[in-house]
Predicted model as a PDB file, atoms N, CA, C, CB and O in Angstrom, pLDDT in the B-factor column:
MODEL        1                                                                  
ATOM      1  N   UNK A   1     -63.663-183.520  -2.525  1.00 67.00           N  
ATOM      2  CA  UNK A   1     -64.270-183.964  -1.282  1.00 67.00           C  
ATOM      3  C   UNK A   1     -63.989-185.456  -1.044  1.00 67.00           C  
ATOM      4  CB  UNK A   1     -65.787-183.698  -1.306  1.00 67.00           C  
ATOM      5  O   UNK A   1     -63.718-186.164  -2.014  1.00 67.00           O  
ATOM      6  N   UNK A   2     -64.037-185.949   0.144  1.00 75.00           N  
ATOM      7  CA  UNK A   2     -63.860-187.422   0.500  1.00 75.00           C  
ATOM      8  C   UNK A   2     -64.224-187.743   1.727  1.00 75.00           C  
ATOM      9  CB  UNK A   2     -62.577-187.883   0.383  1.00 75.00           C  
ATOM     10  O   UNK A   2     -64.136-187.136   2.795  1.00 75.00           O  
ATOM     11  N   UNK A   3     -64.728-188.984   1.379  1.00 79.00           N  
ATOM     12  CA  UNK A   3     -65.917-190.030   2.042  1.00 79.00           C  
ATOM     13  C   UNK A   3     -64.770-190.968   2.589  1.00 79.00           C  
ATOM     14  CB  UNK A   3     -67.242-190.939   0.774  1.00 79.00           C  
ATOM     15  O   UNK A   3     -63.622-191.112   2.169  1.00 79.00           O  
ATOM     16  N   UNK A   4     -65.460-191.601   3.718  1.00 81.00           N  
ATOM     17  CA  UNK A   4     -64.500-192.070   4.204  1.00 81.00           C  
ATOM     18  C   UNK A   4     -65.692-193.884   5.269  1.00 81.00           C  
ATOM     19  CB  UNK A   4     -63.531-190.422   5.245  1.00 81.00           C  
ATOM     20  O   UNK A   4     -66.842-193.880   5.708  1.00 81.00           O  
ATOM     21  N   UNK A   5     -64.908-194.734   5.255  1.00 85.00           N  
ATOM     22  CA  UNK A   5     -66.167-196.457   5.755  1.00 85.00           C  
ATOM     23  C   UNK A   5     -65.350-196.961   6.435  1.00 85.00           C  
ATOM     24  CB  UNK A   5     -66.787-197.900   4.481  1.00 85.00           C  
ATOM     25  O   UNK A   5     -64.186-197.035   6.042  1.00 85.00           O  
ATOM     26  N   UNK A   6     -65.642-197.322   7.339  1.00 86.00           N  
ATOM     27  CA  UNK A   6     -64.697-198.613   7.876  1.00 86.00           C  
ATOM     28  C   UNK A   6     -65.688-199.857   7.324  1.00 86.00           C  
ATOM     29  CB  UNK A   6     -64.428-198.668   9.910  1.00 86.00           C  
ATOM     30  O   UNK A   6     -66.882-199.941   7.035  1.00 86.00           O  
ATOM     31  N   UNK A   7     -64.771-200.589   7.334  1.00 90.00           N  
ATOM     32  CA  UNK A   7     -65.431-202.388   7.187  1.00 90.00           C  
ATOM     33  C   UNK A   7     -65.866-203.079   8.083  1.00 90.00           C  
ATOM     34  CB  UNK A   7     -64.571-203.417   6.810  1.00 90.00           C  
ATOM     35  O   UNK A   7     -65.167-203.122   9.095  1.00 90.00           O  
ATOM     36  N   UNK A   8     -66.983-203.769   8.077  1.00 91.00           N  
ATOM     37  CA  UNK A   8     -67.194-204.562   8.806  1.00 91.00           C  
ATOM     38  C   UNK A   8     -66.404-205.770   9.426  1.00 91.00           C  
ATOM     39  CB  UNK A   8     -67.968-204.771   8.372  1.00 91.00           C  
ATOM     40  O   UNK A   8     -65.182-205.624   9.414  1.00 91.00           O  
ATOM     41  N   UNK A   9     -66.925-207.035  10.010  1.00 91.00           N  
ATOM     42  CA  UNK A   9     -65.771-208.037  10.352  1.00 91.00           C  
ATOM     43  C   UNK A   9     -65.603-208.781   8.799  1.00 91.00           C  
ATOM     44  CB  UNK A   9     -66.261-209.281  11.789  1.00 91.00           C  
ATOM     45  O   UNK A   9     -64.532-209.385   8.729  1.00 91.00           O  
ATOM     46  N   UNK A  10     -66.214-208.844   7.875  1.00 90.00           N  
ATOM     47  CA  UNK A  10     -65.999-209.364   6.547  1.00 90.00           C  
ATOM     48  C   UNK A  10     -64.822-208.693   5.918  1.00 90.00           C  
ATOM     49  CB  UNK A  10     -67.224-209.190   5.691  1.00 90.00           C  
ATOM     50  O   UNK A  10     -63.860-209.212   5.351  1.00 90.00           O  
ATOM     51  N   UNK A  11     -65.067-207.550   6.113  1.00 87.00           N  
ATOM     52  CA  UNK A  11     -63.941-206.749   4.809  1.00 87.00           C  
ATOM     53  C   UNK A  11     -65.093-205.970   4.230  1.00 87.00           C  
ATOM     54  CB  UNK A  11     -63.001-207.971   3.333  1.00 87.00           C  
ATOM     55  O   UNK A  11     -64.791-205.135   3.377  1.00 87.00           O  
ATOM     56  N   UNK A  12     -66.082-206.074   4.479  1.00 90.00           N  
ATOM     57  CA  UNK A  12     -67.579-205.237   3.776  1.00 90.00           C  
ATOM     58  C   UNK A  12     -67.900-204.041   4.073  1.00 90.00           C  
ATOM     59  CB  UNK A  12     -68.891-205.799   4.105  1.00 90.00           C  
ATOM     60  O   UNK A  12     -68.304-203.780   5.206  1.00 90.00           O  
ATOM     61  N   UNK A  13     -67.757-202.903   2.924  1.00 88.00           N  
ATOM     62  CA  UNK A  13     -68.497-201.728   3.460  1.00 88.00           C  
ATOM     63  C   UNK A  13     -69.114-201.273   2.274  1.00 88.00           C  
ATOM     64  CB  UNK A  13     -67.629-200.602   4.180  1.00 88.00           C  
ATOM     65  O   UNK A  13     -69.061-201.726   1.130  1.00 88.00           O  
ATOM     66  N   UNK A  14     -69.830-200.101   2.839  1.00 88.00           N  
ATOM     67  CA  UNK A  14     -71.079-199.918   1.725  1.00 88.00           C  
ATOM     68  C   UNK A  14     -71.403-197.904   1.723  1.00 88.00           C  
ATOM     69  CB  UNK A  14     -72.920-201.113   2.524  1.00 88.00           C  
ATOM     70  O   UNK A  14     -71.701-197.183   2.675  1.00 88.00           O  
ATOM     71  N   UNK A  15     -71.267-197.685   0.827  1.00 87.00           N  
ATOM     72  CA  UNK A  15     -71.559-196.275   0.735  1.00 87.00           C  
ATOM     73  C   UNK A  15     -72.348-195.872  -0.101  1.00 87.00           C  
ATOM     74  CB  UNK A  15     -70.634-195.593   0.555  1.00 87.00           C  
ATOM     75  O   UNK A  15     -72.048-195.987  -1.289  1.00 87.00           O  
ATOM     76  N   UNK A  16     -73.949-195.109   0.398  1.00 87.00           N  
ATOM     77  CA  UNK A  16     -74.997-195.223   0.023  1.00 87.00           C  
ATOM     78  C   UNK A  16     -74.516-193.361  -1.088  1.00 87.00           C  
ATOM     79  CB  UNK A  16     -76.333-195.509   1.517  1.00 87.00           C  
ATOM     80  O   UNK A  16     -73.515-192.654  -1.196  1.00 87.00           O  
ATOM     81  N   UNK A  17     -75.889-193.346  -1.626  1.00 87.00           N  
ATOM     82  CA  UNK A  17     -76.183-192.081  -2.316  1.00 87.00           C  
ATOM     83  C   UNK A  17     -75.270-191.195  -3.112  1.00 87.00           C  
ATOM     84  CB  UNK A  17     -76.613-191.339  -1.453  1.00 87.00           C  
ATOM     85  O   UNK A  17     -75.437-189.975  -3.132  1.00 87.00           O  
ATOM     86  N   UNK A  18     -74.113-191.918  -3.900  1.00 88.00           N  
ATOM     87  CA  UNK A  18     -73.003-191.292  -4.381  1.00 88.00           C  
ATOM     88  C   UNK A  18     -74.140-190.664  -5.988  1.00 88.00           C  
ATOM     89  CB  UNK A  18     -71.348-192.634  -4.605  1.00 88.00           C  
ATOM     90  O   UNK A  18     -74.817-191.369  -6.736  1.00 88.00           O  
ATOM     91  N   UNK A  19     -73.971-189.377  -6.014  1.00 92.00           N  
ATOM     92  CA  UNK A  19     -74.315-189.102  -7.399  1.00 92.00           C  
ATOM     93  C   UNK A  19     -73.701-190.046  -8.309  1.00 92.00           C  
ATOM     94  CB  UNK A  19     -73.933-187.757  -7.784  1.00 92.00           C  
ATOM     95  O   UNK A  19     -73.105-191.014  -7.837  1.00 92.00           O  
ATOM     96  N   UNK A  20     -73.790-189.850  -9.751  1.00 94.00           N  
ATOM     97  CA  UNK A  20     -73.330-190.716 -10.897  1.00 94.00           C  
ATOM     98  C   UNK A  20     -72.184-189.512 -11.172  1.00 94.00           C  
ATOM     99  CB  UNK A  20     -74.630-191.168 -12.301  1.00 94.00           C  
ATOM    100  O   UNK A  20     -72.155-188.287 -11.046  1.00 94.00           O  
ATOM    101  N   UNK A  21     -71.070-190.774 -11.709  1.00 94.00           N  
ATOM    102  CA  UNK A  21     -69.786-189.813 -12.238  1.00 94.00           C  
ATOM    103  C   UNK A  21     -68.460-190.968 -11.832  1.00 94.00           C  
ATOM    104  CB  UNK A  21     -69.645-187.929 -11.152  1.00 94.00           C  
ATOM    105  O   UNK A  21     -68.637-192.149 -11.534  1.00 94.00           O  
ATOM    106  N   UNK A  22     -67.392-190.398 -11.901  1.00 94.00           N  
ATOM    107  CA  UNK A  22     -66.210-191.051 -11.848  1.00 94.00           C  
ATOM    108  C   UNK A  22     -65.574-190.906  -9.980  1.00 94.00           C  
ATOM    109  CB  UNK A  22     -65.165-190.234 -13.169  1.00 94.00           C  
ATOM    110  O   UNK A  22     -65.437-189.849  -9.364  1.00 94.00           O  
ATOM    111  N   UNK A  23     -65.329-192.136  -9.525  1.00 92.00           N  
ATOM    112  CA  UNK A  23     -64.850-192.073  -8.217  1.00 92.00           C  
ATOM    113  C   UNK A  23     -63.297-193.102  -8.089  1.00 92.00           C  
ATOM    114  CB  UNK A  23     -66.207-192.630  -7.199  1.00 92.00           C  
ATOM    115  O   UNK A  23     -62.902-193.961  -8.878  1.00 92.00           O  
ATOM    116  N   UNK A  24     -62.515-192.513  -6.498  1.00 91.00           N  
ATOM    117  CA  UNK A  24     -61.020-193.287  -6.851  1.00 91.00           C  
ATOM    118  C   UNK A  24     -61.644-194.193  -5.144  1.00 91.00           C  
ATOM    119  CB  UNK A  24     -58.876-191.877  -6.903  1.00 91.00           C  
ATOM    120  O   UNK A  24     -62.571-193.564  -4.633  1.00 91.00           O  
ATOM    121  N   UNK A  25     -61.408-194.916  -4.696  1.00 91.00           N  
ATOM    122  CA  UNK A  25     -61.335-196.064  -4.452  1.00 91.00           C  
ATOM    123  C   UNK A  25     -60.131-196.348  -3.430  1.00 91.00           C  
ATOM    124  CB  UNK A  25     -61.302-196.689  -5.659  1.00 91.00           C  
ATOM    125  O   UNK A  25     -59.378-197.286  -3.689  1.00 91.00           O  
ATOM    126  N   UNK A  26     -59.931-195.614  -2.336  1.00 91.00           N  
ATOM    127  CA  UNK A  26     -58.682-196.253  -1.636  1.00 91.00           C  
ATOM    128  C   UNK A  26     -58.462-196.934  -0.443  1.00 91.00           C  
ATOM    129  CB  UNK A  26     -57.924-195.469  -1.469  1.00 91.00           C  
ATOM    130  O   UNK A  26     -59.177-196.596   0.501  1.00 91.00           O  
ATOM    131  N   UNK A  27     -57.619-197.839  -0.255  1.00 91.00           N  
ATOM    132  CA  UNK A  27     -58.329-198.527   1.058  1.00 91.00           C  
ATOM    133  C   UNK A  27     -56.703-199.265   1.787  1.00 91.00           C  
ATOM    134  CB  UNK A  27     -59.885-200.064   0.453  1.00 91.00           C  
ATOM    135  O   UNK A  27     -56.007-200.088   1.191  1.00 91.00           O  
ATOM    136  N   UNK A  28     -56.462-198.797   2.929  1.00 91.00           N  
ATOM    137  CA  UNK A  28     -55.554-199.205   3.874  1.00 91.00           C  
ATOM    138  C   UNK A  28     -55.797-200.006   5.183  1.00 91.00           C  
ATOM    139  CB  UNK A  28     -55.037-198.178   4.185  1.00 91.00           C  
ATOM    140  O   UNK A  28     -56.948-200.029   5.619  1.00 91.00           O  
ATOM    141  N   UNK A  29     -54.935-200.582   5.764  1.00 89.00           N  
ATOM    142  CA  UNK A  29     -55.596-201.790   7.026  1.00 89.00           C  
ATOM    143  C   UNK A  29     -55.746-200.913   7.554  1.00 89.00           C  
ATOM    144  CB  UNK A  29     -54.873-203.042   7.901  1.00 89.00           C  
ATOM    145  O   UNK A  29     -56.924-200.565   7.625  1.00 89.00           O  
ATOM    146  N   UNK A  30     -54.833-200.123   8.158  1.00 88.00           N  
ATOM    147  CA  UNK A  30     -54.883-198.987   9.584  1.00 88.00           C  
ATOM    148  C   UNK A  30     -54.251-197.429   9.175  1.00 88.00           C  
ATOM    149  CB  UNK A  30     -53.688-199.698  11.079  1.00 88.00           C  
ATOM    150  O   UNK A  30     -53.142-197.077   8.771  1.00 88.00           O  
ATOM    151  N   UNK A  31     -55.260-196.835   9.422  1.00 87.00           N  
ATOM    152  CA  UNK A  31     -55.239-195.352   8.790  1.00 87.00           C  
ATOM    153  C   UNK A  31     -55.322-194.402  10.227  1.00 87.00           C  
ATOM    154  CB  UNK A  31     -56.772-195.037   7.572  1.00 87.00           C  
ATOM    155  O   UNK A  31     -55.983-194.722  11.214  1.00 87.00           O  
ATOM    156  N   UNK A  32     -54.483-193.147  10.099  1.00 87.00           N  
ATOM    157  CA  UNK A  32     -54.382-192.882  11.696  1.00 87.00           C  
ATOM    158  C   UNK A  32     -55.407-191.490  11.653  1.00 87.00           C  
ATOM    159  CB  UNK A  32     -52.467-192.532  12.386  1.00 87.00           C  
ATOM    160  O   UNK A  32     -55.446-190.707  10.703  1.00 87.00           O  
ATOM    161  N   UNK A  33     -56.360-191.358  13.119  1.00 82.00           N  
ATOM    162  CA  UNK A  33     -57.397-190.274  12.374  1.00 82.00           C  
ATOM    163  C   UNK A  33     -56.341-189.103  11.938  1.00 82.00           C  
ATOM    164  CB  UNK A  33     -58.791-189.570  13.561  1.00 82.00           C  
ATOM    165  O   UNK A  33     -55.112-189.138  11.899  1.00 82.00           O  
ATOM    166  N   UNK A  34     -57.341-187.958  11.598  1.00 86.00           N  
ATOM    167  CA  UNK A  34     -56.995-186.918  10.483  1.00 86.00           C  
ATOM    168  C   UNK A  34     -55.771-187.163   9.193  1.00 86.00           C  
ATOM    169  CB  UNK A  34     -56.519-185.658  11.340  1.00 86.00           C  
ATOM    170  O   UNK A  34     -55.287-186.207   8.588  1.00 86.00           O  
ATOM    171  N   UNK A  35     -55.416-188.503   8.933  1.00 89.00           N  
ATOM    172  CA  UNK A  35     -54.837-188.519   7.621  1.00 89.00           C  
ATOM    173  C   UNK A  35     -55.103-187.996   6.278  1.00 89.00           C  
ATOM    174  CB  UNK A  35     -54.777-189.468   7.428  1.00 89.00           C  
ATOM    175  O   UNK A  35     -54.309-187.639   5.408  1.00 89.00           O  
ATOM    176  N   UNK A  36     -56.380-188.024   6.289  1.00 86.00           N  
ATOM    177  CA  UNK A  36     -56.985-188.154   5.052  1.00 86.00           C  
ATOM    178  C   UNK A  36     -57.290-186.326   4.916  1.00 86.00           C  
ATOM    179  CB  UNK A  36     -58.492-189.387   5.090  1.00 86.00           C  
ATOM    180  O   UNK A  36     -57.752-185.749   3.931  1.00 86.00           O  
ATOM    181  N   UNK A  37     -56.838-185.671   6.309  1.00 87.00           N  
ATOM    182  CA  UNK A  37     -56.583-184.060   5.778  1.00 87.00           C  
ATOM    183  C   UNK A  37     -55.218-183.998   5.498  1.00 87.00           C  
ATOM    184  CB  UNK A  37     -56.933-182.798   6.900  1.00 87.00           C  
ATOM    185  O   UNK A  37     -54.988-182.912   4.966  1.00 87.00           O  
ATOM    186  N   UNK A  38     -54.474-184.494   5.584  1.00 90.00           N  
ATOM    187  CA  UNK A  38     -52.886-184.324   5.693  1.00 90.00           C  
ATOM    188  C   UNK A  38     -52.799-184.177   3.801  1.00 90.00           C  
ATOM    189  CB  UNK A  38     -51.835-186.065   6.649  1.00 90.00           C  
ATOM    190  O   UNK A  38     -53.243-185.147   3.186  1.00 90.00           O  
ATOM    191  N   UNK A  39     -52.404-183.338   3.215  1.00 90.00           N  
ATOM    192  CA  UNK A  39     -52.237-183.103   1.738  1.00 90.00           C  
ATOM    193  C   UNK A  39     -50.775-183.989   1.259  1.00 90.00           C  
ATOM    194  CB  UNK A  39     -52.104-181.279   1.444  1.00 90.00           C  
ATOM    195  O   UNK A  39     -50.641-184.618   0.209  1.00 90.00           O  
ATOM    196  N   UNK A  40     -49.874-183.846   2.228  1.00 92.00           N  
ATOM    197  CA  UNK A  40     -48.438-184.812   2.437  1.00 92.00           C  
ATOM    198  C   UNK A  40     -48.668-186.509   1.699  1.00 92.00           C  
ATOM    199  CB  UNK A  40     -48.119-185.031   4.503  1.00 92.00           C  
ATOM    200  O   UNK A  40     -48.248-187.206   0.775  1.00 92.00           O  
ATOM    201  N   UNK A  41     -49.923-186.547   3.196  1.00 90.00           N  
ATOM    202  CA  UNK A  41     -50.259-188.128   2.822  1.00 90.00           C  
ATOM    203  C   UNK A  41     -50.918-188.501   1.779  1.00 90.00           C  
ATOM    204  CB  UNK A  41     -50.975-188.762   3.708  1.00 90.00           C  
ATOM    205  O   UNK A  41     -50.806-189.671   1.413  1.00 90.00           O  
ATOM    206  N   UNK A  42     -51.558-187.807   1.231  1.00 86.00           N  
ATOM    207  CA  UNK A  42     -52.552-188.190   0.149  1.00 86.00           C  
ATOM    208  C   UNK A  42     -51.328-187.893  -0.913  1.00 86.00           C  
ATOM    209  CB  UNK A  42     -54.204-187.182   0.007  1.00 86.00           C  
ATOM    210  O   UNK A  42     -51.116-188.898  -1.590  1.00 86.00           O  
ATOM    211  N   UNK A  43     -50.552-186.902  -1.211  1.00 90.00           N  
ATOM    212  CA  UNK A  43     -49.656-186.796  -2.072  1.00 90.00           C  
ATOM    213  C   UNK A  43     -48.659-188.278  -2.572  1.00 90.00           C  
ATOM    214  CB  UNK A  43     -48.913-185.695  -1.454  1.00 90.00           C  
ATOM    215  O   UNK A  43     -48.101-188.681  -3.593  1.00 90.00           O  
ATOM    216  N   UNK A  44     -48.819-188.637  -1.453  1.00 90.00           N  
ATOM    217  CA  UNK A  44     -48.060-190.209  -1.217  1.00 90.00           C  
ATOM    218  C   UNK A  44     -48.806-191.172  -1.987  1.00 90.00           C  
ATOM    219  CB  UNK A  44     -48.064-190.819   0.443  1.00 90.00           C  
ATOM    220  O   UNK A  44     -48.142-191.957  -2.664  1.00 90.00           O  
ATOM    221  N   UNK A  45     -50.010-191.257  -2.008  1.00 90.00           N  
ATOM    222  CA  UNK A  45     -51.080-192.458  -2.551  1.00 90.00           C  
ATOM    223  C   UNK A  45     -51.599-191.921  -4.203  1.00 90.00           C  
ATOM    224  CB  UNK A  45     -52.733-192.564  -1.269  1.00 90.00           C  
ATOM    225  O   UNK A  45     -52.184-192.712  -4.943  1.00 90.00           O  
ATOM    226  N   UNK A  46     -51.268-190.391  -4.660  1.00 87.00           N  
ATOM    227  CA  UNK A  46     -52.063-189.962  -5.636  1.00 87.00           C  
ATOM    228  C   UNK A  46     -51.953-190.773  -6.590  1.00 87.00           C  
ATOM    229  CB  UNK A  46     -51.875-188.776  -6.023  1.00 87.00           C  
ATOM    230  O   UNK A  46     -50.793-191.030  -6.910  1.00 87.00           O  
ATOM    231  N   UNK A  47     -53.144-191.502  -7.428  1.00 86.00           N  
ATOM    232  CA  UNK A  47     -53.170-192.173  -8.689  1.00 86.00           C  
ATOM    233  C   UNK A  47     -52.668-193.528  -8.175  1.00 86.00           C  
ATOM    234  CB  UNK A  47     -52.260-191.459  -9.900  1.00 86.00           C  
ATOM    235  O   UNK A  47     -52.112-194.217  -9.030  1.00 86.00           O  
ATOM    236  N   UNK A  48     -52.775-194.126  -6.729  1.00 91.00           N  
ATOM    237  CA  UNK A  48     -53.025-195.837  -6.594  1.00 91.00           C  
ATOM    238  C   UNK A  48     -54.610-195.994  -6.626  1.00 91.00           C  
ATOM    239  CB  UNK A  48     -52.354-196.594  -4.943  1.00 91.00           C  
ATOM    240  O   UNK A  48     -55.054-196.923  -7.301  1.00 91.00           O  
ATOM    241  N   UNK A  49     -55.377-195.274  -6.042  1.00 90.00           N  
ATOM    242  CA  UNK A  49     -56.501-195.829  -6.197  1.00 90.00           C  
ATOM    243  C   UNK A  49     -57.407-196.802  -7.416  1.00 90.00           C  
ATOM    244  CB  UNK A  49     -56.957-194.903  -5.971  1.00 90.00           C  
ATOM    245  O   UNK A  49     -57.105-196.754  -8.608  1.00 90.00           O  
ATOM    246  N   UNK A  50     -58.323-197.498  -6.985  1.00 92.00           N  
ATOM    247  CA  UNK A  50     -59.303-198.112  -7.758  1.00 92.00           C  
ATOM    248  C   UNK A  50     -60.280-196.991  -8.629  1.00 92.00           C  
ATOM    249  CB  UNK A  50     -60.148-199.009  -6.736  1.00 92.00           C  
ATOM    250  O   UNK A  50     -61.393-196.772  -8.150  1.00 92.00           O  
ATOM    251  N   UNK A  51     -59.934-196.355  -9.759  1.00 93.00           N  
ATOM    252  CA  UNK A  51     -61.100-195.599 -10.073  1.00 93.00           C  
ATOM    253  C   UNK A  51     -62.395-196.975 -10.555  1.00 93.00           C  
ATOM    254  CB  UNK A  51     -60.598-194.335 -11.497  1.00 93.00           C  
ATOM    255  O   UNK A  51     -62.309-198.132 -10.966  1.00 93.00           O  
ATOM    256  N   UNK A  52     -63.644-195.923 -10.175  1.00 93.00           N  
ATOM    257  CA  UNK A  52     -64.788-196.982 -10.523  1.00 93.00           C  
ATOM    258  C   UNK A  52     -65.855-195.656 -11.223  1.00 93.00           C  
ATOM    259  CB  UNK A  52     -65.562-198.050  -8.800  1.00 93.00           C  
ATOM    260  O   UNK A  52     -65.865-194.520 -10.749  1.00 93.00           O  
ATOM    261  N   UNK A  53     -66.664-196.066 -12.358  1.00 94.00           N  
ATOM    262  CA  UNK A  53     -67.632-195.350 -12.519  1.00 94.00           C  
ATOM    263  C   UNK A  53     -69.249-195.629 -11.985  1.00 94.00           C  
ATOM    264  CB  UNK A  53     -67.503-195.245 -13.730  1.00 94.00           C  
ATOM    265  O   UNK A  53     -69.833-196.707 -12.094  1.00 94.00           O  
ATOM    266  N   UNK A  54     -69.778-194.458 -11.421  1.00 93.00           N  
ATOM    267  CA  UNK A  54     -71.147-194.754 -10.985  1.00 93.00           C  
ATOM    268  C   UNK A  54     -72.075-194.351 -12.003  1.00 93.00           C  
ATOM    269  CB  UNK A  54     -71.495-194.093  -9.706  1.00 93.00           C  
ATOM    270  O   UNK A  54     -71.894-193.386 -12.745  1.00 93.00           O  
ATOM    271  N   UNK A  55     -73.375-195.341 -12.026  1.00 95.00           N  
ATOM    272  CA  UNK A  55     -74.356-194.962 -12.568  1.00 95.00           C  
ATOM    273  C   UNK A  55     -75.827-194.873 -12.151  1.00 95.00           C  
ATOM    274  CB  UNK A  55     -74.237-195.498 -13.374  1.00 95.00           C  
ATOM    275  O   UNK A  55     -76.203-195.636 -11.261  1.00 95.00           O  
ATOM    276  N   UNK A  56     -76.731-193.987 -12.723  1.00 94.00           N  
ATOM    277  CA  UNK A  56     -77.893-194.029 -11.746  1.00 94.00           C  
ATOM    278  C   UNK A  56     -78.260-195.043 -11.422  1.00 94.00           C  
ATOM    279  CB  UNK A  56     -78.924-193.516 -12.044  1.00 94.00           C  
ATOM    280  O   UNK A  56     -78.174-195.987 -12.207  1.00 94.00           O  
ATOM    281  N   UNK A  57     -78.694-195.173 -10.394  1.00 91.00           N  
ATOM    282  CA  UNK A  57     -79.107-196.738  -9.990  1.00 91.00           C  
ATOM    283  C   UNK A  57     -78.015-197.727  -9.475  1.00 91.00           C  
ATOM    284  CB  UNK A  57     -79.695-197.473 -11.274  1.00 91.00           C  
ATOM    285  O   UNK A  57     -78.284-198.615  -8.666  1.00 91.00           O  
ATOM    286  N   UNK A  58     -77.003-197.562  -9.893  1.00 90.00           N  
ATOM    287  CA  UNK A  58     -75.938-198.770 -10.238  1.00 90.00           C  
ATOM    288  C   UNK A  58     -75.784-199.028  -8.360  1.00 90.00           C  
ATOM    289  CB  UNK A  58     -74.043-198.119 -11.397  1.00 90.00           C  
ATOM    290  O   UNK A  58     -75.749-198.215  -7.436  1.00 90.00           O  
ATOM    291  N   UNK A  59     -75.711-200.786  -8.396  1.00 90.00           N  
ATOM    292  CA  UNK A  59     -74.973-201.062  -7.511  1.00 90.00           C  
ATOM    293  C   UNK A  59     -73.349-201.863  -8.143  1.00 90.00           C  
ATOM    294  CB  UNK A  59     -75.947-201.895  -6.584  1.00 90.00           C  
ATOM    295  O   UNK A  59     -73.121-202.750  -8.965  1.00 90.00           O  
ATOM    296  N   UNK A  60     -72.567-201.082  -7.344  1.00 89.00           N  
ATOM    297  CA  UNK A  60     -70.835-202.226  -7.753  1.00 89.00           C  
ATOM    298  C   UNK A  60     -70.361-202.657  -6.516  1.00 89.00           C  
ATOM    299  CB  UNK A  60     -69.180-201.282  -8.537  1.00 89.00           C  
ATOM    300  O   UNK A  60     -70.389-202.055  -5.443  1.00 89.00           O  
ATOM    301  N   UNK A  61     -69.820-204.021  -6.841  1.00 89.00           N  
ATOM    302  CA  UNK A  61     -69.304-204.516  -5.758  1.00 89.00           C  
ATOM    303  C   UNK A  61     -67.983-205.209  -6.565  1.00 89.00           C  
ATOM    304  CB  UNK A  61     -70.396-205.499  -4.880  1.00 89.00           C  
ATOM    305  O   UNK A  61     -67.918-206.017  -7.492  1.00 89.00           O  
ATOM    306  N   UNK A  62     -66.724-204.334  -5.573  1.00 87.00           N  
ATOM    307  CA  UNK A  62     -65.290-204.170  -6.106  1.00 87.00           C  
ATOM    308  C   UNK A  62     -64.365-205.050  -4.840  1.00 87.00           C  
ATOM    309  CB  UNK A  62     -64.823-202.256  -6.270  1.00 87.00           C  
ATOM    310  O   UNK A  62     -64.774-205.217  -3.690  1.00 87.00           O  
ATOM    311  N   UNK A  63     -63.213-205.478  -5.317  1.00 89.00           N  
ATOM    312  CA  UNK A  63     -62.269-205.705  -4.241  1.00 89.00           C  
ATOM    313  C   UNK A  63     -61.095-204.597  -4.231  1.00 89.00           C  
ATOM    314  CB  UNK A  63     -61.672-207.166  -4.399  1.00 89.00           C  
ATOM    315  O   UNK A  63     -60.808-204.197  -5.360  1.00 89.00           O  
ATOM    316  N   UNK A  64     -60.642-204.245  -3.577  1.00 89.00           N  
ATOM    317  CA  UNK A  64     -59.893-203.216  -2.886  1.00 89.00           C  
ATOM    318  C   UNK A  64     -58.646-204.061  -2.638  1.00 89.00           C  
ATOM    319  CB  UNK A  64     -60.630-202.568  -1.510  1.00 89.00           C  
ATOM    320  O   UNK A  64     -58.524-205.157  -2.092  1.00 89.00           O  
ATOM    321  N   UNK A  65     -57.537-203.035  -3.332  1.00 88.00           N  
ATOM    322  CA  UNK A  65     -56.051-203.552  -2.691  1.00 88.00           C  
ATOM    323  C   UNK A  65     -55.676-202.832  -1.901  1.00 88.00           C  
ATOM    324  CB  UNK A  65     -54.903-203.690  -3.489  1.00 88.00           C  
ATOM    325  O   UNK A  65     -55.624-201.639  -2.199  1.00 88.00           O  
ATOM    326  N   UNK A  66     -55.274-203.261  -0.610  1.00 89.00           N  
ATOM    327  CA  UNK A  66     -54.567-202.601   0.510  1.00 89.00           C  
ATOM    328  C   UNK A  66     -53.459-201.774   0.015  1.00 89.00           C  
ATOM    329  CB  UNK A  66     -54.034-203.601   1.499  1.00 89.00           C  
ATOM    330  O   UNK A  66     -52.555-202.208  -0.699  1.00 89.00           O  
ATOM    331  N   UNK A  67     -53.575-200.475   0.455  1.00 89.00           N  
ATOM    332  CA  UNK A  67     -52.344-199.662  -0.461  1.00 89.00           C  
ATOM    333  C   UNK A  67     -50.546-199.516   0.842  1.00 89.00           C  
ATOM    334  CB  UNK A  67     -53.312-197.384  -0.938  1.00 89.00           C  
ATOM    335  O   UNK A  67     -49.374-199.140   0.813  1.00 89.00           O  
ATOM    336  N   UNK A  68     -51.567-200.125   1.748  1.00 82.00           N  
ATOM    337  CA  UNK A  68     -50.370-200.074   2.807  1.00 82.00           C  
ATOM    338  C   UNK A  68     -49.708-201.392   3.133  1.00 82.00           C  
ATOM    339  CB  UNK A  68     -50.871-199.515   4.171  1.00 82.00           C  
ATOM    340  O   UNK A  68     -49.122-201.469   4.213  1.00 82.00           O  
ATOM    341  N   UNK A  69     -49.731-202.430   2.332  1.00 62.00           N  
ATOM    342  CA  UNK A  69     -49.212-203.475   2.080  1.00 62.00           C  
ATOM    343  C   UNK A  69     -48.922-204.119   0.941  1.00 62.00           C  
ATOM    344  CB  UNK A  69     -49.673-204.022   2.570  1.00 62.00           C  
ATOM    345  O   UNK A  69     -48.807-205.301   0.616  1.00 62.00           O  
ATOM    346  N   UNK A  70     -48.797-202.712   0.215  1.00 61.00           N  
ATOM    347  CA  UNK A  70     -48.137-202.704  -0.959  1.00 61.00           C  
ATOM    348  C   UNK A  70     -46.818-202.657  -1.068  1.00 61.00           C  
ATOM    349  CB  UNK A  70     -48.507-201.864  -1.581  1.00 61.00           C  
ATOM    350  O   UNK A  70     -46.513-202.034  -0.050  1.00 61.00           O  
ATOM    351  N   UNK A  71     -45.737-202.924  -1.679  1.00 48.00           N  
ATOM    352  CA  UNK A  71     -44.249-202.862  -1.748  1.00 48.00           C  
ATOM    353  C   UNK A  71     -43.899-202.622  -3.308  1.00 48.00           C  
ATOM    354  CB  UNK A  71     -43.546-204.296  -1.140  1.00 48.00           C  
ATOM    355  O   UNK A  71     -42.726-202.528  -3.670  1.00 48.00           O  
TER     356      UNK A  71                                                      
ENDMDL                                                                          
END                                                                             
């Protein structure tokens, strides 16, 4: 399954109520809608993400590399 934030004018976003467990982390400037169903596109990005682990309670605050201004 996948969750999906835009950022605020900071670069700030926030995603509440994730159970505890292992999550990947991906983040592009401009994403075009329905990408993130496209199996193609995600095939393209598999294993760049940020994995992060959650814990009860836990708040994390991560920086994110743009995966579309990557080279």
């Amino acid at each position: 399954p996948y969750s999906f934030d835009r950022t605020d004018q900071d670069g700030v976003f926030e995603i509440r109520g994730l159970r505890p467990g292992s999550y990947r982390l991906y983040s592009w400037s401009v994403l075009d809608e329905g990408a993130l169903l496209n199996p193609s596109f995600l095939k393209a990005f598999e294993g760049r993400g940020t994995e992060i682990r959650v814990h009860e309670g836990a708040t994390i605050s991560h920086e994110l590399r743009i995966l579309d201004e990557e080279q």
